[in-house]
C-alpha positions as CSV (number, residue, x, y, z in Angstrom):
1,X,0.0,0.0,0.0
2,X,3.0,2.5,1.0
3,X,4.5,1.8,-2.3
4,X,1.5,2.1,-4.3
5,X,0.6,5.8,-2.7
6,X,4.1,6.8,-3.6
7,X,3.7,5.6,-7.0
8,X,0.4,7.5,-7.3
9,X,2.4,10.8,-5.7
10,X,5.1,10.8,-8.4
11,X,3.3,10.0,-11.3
12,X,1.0,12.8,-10.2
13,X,4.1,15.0,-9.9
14,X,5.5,14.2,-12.9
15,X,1.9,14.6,-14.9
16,X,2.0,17.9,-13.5
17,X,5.6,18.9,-14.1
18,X,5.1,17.5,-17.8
19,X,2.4,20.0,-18.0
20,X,3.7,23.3,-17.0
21,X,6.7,22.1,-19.3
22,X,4.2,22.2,-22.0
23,X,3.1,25.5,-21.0
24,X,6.4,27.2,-21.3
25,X,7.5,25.6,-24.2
26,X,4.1,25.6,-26.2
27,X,2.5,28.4,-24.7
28,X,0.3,29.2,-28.0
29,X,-1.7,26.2,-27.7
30,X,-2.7,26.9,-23.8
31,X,-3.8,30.3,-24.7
32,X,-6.2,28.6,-27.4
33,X,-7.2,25.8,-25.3
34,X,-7.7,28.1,-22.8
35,X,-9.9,30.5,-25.0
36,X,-12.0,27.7,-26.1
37,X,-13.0,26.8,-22.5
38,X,-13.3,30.0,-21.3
39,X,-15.8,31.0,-24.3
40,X,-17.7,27.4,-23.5
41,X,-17.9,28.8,-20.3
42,X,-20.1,32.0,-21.3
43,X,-21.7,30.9,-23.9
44,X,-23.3,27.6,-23.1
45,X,-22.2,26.2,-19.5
46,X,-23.0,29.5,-17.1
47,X,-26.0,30.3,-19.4
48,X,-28.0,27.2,-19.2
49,X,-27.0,26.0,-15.7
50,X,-26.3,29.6,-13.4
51,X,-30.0,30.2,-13.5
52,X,-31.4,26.4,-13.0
53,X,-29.1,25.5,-9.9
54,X,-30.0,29.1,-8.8
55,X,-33.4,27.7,-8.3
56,X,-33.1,24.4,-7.7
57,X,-31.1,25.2,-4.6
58,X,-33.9,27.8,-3.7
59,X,-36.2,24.9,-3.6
60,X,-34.4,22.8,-1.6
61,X,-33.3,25.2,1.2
62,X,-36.7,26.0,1.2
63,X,-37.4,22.4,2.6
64,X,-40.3,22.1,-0.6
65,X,-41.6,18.6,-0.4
66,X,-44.8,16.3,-1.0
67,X,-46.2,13.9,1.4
68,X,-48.8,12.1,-0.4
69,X,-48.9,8.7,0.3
70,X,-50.5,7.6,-3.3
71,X,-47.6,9.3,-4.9
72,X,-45.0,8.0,-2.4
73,X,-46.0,4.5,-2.7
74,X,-46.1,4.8,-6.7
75,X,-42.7,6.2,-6.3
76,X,-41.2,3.5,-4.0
77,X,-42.8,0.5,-6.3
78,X,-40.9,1.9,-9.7
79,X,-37.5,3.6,-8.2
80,X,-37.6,2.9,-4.9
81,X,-37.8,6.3,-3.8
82,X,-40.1,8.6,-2.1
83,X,-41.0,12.1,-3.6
84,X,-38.0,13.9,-2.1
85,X,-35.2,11.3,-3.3
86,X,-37.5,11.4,-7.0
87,X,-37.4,15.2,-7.0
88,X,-33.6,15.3,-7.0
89,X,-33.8,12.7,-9.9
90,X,-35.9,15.0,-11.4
91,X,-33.8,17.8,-10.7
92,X,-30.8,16.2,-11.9
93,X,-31.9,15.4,-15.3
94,X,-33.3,18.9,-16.0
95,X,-30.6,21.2,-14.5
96,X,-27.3,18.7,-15.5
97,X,-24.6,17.2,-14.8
98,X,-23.4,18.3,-11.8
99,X,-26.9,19.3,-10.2
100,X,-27.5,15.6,-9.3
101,X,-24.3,15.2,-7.4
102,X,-24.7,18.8,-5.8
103,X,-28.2,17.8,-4.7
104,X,-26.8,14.4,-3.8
105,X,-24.3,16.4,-0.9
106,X,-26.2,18.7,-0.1
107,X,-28.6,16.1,2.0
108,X,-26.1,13.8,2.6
109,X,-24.0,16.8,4.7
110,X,-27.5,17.2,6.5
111,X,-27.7,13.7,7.1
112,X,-30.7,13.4,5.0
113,X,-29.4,10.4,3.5
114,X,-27.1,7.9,4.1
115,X,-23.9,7.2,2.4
116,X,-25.4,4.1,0.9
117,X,-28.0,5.7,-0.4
118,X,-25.9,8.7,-1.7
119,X,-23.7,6.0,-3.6
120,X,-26.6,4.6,-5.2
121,X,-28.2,7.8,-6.5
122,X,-25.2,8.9,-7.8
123,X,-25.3,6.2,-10.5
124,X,-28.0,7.9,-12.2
125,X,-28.5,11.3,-10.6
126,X,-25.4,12.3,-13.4
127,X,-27.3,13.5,-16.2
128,X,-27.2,16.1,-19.1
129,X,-30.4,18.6,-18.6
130,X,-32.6,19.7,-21.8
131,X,-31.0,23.3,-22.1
132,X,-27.4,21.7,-22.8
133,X,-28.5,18.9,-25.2
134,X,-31.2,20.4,-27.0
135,X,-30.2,24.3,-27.5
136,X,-26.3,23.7,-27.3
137,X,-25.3,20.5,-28.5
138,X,-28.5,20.1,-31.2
139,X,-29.0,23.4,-32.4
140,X,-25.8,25.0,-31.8
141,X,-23.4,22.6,-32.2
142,X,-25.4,20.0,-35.0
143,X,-27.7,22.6,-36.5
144,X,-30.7,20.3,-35.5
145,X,-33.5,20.8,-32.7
146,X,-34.7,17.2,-33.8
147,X,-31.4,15.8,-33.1
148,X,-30.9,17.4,-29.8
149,X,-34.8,16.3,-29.2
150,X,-33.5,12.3,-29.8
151,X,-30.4,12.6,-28.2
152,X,-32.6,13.9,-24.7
153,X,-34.9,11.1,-25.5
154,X,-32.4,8.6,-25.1
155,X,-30.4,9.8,-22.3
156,X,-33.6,10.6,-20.2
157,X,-34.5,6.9,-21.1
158,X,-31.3,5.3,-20.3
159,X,-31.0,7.1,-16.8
160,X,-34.9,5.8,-16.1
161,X,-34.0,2.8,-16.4
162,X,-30.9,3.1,-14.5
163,X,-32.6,4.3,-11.7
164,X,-35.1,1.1,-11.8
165,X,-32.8,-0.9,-11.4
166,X,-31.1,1.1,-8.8
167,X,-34.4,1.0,-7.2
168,X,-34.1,-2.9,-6.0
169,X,-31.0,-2.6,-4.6
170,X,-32.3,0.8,-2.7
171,X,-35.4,-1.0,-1.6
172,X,-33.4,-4.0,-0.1
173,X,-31.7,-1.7,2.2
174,X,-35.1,0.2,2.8
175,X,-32.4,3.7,1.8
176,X,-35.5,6.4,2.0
177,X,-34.9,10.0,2.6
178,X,-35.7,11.8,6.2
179,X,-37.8,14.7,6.2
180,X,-36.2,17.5,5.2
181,X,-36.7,20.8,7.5
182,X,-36.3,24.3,5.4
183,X,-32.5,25.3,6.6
184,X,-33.7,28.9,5.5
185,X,-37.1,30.3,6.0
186,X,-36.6,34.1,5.0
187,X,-36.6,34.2,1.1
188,X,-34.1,37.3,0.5
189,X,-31.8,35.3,2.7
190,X,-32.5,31.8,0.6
191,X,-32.4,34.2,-2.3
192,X,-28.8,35.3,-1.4
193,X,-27.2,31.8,0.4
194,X,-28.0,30.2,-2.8
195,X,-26.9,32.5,-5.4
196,X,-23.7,32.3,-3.7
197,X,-23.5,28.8,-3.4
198,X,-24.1,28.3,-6.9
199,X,-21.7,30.9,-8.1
200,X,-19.0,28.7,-6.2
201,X,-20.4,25.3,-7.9
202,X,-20.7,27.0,-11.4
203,X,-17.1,28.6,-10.6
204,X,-15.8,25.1,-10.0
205,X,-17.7,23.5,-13.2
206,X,-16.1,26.3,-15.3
207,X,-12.7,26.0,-13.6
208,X,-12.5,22.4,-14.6
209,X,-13.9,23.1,-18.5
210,X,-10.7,25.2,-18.8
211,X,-8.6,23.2,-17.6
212,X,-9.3,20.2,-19.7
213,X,-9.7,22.5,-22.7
214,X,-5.9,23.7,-22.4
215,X,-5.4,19.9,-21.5
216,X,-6.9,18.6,-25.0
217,X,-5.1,21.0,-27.3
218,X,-2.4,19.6,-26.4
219,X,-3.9,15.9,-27.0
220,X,-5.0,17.2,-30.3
221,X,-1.7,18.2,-31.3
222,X,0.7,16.0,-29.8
223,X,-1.9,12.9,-30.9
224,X,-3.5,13.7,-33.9
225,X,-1.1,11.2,-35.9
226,X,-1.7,8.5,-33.7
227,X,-4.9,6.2,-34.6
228,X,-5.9,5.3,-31.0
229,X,-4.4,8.0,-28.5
230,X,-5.9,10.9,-30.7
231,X,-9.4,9.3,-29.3
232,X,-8.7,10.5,-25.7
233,X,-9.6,13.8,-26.1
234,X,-13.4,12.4,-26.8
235,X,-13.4,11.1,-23.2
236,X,-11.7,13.9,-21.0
237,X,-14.4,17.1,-21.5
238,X,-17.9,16.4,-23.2
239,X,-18.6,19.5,-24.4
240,X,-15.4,19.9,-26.1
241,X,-15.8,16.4,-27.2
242,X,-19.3,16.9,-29.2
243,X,-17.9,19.4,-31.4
244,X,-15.4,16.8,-32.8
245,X,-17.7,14.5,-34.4
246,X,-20.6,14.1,-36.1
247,X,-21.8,10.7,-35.0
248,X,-25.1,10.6,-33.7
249,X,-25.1,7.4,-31.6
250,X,-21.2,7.9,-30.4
251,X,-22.1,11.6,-28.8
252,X,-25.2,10.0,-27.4
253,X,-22.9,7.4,-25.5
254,X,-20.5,10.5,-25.3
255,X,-23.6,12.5,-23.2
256,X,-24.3,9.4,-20.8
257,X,-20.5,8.8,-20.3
258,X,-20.0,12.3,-19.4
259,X,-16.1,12.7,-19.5
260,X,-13.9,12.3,-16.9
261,X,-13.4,16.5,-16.3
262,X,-17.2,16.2,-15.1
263,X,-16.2,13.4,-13.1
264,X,-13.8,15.3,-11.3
265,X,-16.2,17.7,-10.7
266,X,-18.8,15.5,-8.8
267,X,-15.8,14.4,-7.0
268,X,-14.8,17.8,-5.7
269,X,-18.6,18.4,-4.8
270,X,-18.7,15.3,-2.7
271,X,-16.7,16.8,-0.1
272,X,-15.4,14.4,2.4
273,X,-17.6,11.9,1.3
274,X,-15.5,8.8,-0.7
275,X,-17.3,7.8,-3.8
276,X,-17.0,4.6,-5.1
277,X,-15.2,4.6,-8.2
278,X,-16.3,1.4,-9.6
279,X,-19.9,2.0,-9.4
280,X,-19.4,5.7,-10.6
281,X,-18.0,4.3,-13.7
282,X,-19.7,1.5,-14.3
283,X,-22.9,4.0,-13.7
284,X,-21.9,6.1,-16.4
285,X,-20.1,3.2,-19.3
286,X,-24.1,1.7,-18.9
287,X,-25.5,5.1,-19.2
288,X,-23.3,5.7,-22.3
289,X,-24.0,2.5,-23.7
290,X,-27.6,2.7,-23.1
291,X,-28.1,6.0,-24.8
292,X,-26.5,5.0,-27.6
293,X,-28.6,1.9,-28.1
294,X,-31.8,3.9,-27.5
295,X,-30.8,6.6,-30.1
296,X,-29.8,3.7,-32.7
297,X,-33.6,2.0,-32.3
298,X,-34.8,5.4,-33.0
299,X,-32.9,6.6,-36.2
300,X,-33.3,2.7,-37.3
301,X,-37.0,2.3,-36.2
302,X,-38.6,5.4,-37.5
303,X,-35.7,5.4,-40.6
304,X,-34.4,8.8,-39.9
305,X,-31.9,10.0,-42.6
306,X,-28.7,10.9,-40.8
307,X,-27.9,13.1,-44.4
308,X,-30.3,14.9,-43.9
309,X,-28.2,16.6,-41.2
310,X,-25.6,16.3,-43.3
311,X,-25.3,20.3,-44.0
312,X,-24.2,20.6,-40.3
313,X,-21.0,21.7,-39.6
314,X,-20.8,21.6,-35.9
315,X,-20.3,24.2,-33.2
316,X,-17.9,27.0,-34.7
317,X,-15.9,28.8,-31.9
318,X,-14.0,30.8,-34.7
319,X,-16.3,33.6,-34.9
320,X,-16.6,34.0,-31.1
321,X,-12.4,34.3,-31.0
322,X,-11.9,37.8,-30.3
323,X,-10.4,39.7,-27.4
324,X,-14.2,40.9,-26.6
325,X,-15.5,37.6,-26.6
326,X,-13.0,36.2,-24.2
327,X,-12.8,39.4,-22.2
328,X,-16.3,39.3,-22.1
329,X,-16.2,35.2,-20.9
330,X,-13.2,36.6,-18.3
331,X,-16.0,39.0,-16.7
332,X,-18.7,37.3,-16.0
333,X,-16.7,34.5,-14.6
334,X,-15.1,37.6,-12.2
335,X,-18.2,38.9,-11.2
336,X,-19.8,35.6,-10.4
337,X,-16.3,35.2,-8.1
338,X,-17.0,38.9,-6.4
339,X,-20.6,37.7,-5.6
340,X,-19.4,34.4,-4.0
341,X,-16.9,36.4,-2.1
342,X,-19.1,39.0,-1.1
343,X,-21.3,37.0,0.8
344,X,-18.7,34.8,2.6
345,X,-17.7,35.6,6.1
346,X,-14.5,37.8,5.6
347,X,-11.6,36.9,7.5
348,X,-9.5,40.0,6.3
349,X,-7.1,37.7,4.2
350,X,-8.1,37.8,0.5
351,X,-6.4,33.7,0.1
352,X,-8.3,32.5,2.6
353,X,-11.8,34.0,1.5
354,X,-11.6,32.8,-2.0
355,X,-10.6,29.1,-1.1
């Protein structure tokens, strides 16, 4: 075990050392890696998920709940759940990715749930919500409503039935939510708690979407002439990832697998709590996998003509590549910062209030 953490310490090291090599060396391709996530950032990441978890986290602090026992029971026979474990499902696939997981910590650090239970949700609570695979991957990065329509289809699907069969394991262990008090009563203070707590988890989303962005151009230029290593960059950030191909059922598996920068995010939002890897990714290769199967019985069953699409020429970043548009990205990401700050306790130390 000693020799297996200090193998995992230096290869970490030298990953890292590699990579600010890279950086001084290459420094051209950072700044366009860079660029590219930064513009993802404002354009399709803070406005399609800022607002949502805004509310969502409204909601919950609120302590909004149903107790009808026709519903709960209904709930409990398909998914094992009861209506406040379902509405973070629910939650999860319309707000994205990392709403589920957020959710998902948020009860378990009020001791809501149970570490089993939060294992188990987290297998399907991962999902990609409506305004990211309709509006920015079908219509602005594939030039198709219908196809972003399909694509939510499927991955809505896939997670249902995930959860299903989540739901036997969940009722064996009788893993049911406790009632959840409201932690803030006053609405202009729920108003202001949880726009600052999800300036911080957009903050981090963001943070992550850069740094795999300046990761992959490197990928992309250092791996472009090998056959199987240039395919890594497909699996690292999924939003970079969809703009790369043009394959209907592989960025439907793509939107289920997720990438492994949005995996690091869920596991920075889980706090002290240690996920289990192996059903984490297990959860998301079925979710992939699934998707894709659902959205090939669609295109074969209802003989939709992929060429019809074929005028598409996927998300350009090109025309957005102009000191305003990244100086434009840079505030809104600051200003998001100043209102997370802001409403922090200050300890007169500027380090310590922004970590």
């Amino acid at each position: 075990m000693l020799l297996k953490n200090k193998f995992s310490k230096f290869l970490s090291a030298f990953c890292v050392v590699i990579f600010i090599v890279l950086i001084i060396v290459f420094p051209e391709i950072s700044s366009q890696g860079v660029s590219r996530g930064l513009l993802i950032s404002a354009n399709v990441i803070i406005p399609s998920l800022f607002p949502f978890m805004v509310c969502v986290l409204m909601l919950i602090k609120s302590g909004f709940s149903i107790k009808n026992s026709f519903i709960n029971n209904i709930l409990y026979a398909i998914f094992g759940h009861n209506f406040d474990m379902f509405f973070m499902f629910l939650l999860s696939m319309l707000g994205g990715y990392p709403v589920g997981a957020r959710l998902i910590n948020e009860q378990y650090g009020q001791n809501i749930i149970d570490k089993k239970t939060a294992d188990i949700m987290l297998t399907y609570c991962v999902n990609a919500g409506p305004a990211f695979v309709i509006s920015a991957v079908g219509s602005g990065m594939l030039g198709s409503y219908k196809i972003g329509i399909i694509l939510l289809f499927s991955h809505i699907v896939a997670s249902v039935i995930l959860a299903a069969a989540c739901g036997i394991e969940l009722k064996r262990h009788n893993c049911l939510c406790k009632v959840a008090p409201p932690t803030i009563k006053n609405f202009s203070d729920n108003f202001v708690v949880s726009v600052a707590d999800a300036s911080a988890s957009v903050l981090k989303i963001c943070s992550f979407v850069i740094l795999f962005s300046g990761l992959n151009a490197y990928l992309d230029y250092f791996l472009s002439d090998m056959p199987i290593l240039k395919n890594i960059v497909y699996f690292t950030e999924v939003t970079s990832a969809v703009t790369k191909t043009k394959n209907i059922v592989f960025i439907s598996f793509l939107l289920g697998f997720s990438g492994v920068s949005i995996w690091c995010q869920i596991f920075a939002m889980s706090g002290g709590r240690k996920i289990k890897f192996w059903r984490f990714c297990l959860g998301r290769i079925l979710h992939g996998f699934i998707s894709a199967l659902i959205t090939k019985l669609i295109i074969n069953v209802f003989d939709i003509k992929i060429s019809t699409f074929s005028n598409n020429i996927g998300f350009k970043f090109s025309v957005l590549y102009s000191d305003i548009a990244v100086s434009i990205s840079l505030v809104i990401m600051l200003i998001m910062l100043f209102v997370f700050i802001y409403t922090k306790n200050s300890s007169g130390k500027i380090l310590k209030d922004v970590i």
